[in-house]
C-alpha positions in Angstrom: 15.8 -2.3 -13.4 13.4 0.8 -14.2 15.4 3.8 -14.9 13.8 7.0 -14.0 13.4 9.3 -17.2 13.9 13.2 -17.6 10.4 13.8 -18.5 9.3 13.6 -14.4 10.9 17.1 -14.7 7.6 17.7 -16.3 5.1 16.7 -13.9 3.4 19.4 -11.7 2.7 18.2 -8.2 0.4 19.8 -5.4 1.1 20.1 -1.6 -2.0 20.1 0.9 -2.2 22.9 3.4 -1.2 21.2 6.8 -4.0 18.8 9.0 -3.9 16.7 11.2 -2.0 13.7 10.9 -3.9 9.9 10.5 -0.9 7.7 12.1 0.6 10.1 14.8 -1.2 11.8 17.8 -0.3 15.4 17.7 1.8 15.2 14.0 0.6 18.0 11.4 1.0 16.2 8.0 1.5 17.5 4.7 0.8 15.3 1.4 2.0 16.1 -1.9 0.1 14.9 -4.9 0.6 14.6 -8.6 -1.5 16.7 -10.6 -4.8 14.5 -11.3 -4.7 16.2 -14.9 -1.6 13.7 -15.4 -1.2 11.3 -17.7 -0.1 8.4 -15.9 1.3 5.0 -17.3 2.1 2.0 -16.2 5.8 3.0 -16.8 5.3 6.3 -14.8 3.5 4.8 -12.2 6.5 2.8 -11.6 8.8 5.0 -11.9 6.6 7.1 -8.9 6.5 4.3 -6.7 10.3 4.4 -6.9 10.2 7.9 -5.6 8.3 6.6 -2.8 4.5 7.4 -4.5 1.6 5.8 -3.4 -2.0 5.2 -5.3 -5.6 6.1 -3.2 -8.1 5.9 -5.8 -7.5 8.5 -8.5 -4.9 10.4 -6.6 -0.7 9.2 -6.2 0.7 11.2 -3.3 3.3 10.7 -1.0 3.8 12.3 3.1 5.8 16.1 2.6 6.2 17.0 5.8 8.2 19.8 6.8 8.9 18.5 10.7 8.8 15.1 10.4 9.7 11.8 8.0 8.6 9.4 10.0 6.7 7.8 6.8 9.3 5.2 5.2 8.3 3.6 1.9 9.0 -0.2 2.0 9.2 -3.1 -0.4 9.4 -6.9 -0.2 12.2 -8.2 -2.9 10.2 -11.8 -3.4 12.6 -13.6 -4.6 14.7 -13.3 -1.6 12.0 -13.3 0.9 11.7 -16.3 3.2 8.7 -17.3 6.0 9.6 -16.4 9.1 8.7 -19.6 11.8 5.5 -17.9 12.5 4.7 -17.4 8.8 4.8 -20.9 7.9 2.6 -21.8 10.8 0.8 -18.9 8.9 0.4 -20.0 5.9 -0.5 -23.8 6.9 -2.9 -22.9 9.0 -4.7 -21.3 5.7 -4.6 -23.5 3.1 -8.1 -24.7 2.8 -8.7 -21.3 1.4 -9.3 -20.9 -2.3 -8.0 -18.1 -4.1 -10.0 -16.2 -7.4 -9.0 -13.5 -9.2 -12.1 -11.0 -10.6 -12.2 -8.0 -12.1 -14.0 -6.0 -9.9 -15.3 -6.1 -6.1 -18.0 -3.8 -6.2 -20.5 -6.5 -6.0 -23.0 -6.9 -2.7 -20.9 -9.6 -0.9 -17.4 -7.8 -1.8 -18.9 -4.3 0.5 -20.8 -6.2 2.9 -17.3 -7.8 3.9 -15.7 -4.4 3.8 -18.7 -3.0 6.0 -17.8 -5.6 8.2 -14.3 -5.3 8.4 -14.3 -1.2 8.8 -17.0 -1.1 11.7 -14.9 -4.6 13.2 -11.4 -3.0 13.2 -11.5 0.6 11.9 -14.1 2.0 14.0 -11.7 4.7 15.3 -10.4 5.8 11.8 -11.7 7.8 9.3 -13.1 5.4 7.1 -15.9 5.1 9.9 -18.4 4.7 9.1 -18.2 2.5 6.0 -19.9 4.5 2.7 -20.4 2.6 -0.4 -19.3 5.6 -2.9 -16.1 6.0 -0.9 -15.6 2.2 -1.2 -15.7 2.5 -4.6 -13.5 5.6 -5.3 -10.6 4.5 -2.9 -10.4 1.0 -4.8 -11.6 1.7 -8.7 -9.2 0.3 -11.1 -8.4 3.8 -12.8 -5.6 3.2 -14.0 -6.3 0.0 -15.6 -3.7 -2.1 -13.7 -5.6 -3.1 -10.4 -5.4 -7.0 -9.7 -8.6 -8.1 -7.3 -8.1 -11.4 -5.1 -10.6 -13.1 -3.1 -10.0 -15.5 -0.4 -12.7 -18.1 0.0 -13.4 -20.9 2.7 -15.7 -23.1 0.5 -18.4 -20.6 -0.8 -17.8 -17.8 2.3 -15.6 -14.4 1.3 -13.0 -14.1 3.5 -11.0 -11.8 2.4 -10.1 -9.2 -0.7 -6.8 -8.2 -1.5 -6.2 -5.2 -3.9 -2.7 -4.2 -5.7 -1.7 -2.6 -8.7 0.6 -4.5 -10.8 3.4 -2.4 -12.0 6.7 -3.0 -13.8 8.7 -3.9 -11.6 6.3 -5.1 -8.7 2.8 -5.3 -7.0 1.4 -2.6 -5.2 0.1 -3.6 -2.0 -2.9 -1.0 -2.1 -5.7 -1.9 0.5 -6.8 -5.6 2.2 -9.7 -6.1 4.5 -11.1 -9.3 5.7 -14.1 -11.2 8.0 -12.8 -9.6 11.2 -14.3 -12.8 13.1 -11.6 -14.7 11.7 -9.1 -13.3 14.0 -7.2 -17.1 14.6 -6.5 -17.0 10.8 -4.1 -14.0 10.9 -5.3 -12.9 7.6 -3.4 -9.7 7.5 -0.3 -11.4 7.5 -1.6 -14.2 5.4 -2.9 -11.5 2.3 0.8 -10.1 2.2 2.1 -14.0 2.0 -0.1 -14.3 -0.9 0.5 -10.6 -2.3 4.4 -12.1 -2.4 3.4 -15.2 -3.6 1.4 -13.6 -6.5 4.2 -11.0 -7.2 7.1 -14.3 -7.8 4.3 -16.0 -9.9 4.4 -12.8 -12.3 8.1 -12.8 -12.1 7.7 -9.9 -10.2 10.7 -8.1 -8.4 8.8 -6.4 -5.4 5.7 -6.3 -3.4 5.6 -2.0 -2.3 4.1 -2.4 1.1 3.4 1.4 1.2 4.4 3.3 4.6 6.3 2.0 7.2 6.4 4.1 10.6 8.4 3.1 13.4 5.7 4.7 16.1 2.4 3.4 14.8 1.5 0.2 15.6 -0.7 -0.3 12.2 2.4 0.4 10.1 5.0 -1.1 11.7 4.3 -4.7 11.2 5.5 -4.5 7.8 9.1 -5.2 9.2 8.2 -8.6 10.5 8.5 -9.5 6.1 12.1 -10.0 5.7 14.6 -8.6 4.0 12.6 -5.2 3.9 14.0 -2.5 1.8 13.6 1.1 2.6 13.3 4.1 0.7 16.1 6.2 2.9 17.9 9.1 1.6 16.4 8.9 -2.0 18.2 5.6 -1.9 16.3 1.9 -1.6 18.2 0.1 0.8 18.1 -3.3 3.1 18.1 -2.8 6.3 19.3 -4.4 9.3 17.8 -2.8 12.3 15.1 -0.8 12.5 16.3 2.8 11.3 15.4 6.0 13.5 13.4 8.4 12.7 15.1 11.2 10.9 15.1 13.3 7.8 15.0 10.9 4.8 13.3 14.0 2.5 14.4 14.2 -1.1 14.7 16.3 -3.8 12.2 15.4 -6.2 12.8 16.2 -10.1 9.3 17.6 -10.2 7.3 21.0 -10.6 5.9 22.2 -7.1 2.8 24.2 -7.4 1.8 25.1 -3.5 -1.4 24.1 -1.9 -4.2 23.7 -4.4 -7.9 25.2 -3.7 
C-alpha cells in the first residue's frame, strides 16, 4: 500500500479558466494542474495518481469542474482481473504478435503509425491533424519512468502502447494502432497486455485514466473487470455502473487560481 505523505500540503496546483469540454457536447471543463516547477518522483507520482492525477506530457492534471464530475478515475487490480468470454477470443485471436520493449518511439515508423492512426480514427478530435512536435511532447519519457511496447506481426508495427510505471501500478497513458486492423480489436487487446505487463512486474494496478458514463470513447473501460473507482476520495469496486454525481474531493494541496 502507498501511504499518502503530509508534504502534498506543499504542492501548488493551477486551475484553467473554463473551455470547452473534449468528451461532452455542451460541458465547460475546468483542469487543475500541478505546478510544472514541481519536483515530481516516482513516489509522488504515485501518490497523485491515487488522488485521481493523470500524466500528458510534462503536465499531471486532473478534471475540476465546478458543474459536473462526470470524469471517474479507474484502475484494473491485475491480480484479480479475469478475461471476459470475448477477451479470450481476444487475446487468441492475437497471438502471432510479437511484443518489444524500446526506449523510445520517436523513430520514422513509430509516427507514421501514429499519423495513421490519428487521421484513421481521431479525425474529429483535437489531435487532428497529426504534428510530429506534439507527438513528441504528449509521449516524452520526462519523468524517467515511461515503458514503450510495440506490437509486431512479423516485421510490420502494429501497434505502441505507452504507460508509466509507478509504485504501485502501470499507467495506462496513450495507445494507437494500424487502424486497418479493425478485426484484431487492438484497443482491447493493448489493455490485455498493459495487465499482463503490470502482473509480470508484480504490479498491483493498471490506472486506465477517466472513465465517463456518457462518452462512448471512455466508457469501454468498464468492460475490464473488477474496475475500481475513485468515488468520494475513496477507491472502490463497483458493481453497477455508478451515476453521475458529485464525487469532488478535498485535495491537501495549495490552489493558486487560473494561471496566465
Amino acid at each position: 500500500m502507498v501511504v499518502v505523505s503530509a508534504s502534498l500540503r506543499d504542492i501548488k496546483v493551477f486551475t484553467t479558466f473554463p473551455h470547452d469540454c473534449s468528451y461532452l457536447q455542451g460541458q465547460e471543463a475546468t483542469t487543475l494542474f500541478i505546478d510544472p516547477r514541481q519536483r515530481v518522483s516516482e513516489a509522488l507520482y504515485t501518490q497523485l495518481s491515487l488522488l485521481g492525477f493523470r500524466r500528458s506530457g510534462d503536465h499531471i492534471y486532473r478534471p475540476h469542474c465546478a458543474r459536473c464530475s462526470a470524469c471517474i478515475a479507474a484502475r484494473v487490480p491485475v491480480r484479480d482481473f479475469t478475461m471476459s468470454r470475448s477477451q479470450r477470443r481476444v487475446w487468441q485471436r492475437n497471438r502471432d504478435l510479437t511484443l518489444e520493449t524500446c526506449s523510445a518511439i520517436f523513430d520514422d515508423e513509430s509516427y507514421d503509425l501514429y499519423s495513421r492512426y490519428i487521421k484513421g480514427r481521431h479525425a474529429d478530435g483535437d489531435m487532428y491533424p497529426p504534428d510530429r512536435d506534439q507527438y513528441q511532447s504528449f509521449l516524452n519519457n520526462g519523468l524517467g519512468c515511461t515503458r514503450y511496447f510495440k506490437l509486431r506481426k512479423d516485421e510490420q508495427l502494429i501497434a505502441v502502447l505507452v504507460c508509466d510505471e509507478m509504485l504501485d501500478g502501470l499507467s495506462a497513458i496513450y495507445t494507437f494502432y494500424d487502424p486497418d486492423e479493425h478485426q484484431r480489436s487492438l484497443g482491447t487487446y493493448a489493455v490485455l497486455v498493459e495487465i499482463e505487463q503490470a502482473r509480470q512486474r508484480q504490479l498491483d494496478y493498471l490506472y486506465l485514466g477517466y472513465w465517463i458514463q456518457d462518452c462512448h470513447k471512455m466508457n469501454y473501460k468498464s468492460k475490464f473487470q473488477p474496475l475500481e473507482l475513485l468515488l468520494g476520495g475513496e477507491w472502490q469496486r463497483h458493481e453497477q455502473l455508478p451515476t453521475v454525481s458529485d464525487q469532488q474531493q478535498s485535495l491537501p494541496l495549495h490552489f493558486v487560481d487560473n494561471p496566465r
